[in-house]
C-alpha positions in Angstrom: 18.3 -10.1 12.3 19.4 -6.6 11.6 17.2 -3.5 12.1 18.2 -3.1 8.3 17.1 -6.4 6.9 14.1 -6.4 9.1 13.1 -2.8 7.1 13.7 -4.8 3.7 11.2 -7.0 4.0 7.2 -6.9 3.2 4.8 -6.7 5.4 3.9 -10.3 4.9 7.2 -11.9 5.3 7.7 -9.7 8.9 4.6 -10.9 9.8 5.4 -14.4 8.9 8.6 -14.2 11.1 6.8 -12.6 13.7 4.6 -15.6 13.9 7.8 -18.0 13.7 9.4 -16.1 16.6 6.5 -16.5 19.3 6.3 -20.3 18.3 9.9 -20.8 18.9 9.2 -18.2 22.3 6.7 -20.5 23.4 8.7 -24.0 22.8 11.7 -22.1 24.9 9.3 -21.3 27.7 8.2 -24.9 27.5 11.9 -26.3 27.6 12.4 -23.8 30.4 9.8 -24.9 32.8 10.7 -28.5 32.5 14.8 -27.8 32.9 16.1 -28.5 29.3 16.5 -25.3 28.6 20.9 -24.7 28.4 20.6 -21.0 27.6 18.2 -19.2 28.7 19.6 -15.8 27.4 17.6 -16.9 23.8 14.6 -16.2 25.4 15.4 -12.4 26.1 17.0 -12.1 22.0 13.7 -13.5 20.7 11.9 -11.3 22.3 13.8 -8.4 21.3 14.0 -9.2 17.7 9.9 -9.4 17.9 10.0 -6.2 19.5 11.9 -4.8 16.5 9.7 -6.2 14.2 7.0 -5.0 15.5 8.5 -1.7 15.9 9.1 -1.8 11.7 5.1 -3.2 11.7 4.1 0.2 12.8 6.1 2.3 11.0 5.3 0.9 8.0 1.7 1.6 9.0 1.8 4.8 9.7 3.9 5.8 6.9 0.7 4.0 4.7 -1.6 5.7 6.9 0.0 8.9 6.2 0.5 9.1 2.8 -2.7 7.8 2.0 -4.5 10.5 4.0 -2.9 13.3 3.0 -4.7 15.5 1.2 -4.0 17.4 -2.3 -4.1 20.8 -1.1 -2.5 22.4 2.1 -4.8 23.4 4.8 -3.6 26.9 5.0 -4.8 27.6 1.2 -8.3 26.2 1.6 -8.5 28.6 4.8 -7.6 32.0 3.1 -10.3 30.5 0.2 -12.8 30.2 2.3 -12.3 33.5 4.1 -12.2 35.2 0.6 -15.3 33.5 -0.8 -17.0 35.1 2.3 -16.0 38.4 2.1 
């Protein structure tokens, strides 16, 4: 899955793939220990596409963290006010 596509999606359905991924990680692993495994190079593409998605998880958090902490009125204003109701 694209970078693109993974940024498309909610934060449920990411989530819900990220799940998905580390179940089909852990059958690999399984498969891999007991020599079934044909292609081991899976492993390392799984573990990069949860990597990614978990990437996206945090920006999206952040950006949801951000904008709903920012205040209404820049810092630098409220300063100056406060200096000037002092005076």
């Amino acid at each position: 899955m694209d970078i693109k596509e993974i940024r498309d999606l909610s934060l449920a359905e990411i989530a819900a793939r990220k799940h998905q991924l580390r179940e089909e990680t852990f059958h690999l692993r399984i498969q891999q220990q007991s020599g079934q495994l044909e292609n081991s190079s899976t492993l390392r593409t799984i573990r990069r596409e949860i990597a990614r998605l978990e990437t996206v998880l945090t920006e999206k958090n952040k950006a949801g963290a951000a904008s709903a902490s920012e205040p209404t009125a820049p810092k630098k204003a409220a300063k100056s006010s406060a200096k000037k109701a002092a005076k």
